[in-house]
N, C-alpha and C positions, 0 to 999 in steps of 0.2 A: 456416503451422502455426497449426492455431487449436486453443486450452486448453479443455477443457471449462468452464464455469463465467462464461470471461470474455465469452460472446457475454447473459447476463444483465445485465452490467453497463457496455454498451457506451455510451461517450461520444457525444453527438449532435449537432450543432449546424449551426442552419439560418442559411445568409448571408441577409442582407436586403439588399432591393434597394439602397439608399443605403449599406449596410457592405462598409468595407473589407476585403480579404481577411483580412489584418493583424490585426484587433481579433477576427475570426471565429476566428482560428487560435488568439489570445492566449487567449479565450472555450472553447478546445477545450481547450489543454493546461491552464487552469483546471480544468474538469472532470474531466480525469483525473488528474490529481493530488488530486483532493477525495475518488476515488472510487477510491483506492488500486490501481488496474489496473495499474499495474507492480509495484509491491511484491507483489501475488498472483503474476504472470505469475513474478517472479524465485522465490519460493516454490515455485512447482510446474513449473518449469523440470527438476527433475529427482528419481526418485523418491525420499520418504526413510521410511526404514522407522521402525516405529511405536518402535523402539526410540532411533534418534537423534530422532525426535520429542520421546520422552520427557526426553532428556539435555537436549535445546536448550530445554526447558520447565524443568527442575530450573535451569540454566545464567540462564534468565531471572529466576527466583522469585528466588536467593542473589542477584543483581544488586538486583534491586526492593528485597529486603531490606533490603543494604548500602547503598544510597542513604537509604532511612528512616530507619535508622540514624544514620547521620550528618547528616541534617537535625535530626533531632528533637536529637541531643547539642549543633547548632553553635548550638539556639534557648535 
C-alpha cells in the first residue's frame, strides 16, 4: 500500500563498496526518522474528517498553552 505524498519523500541510501550492511541500514532509519515518514504514514493511515481535524488542532493549541503557562509561572 503506497500513501500518496510519501513516495515525495522517500528515504535513499546507497551502500558503498567497503560499507557494511549494518552502518547503511543504521544511515536508512536515520533518515527516516529525520524525515518524519512514519509519523505522516500513521497520520493518514486513516481518514479524518475536517471536523476532528479541527478538535485534534483546538486539543493541541489548549496543550501548548498550558505548558507556556506553567513554564513562564515556574520562571
Amino acid at each position: 500500500m503506497i500513501i500518496q505524498g510519501v513516495l515525495d519523500q522517500m528515504a535513499q541510501v546507497i551502500v558503498g563498496e567497503n560499507e557494511g550492511i549494518e552502518s547503511a541500514l543504521r544511515r536508512f532509519k536515520r533518515q527516516v526518522s529525520r524525515a518524519d515518514i512514519f509519523s505522516d504514514i500513521k497520520k493518514k493511515r486513516y481518514f479524518e474528517t475536517p471536523i476532528e481535524k479541527a478538535k485534534r488542532k483546538a486539543i493541541s493549541r489548549r496543550r501548548k498553552r498550558r505548558f507556556k503557562a506553567n513554564a513562564n509561572a515556574s520562571s
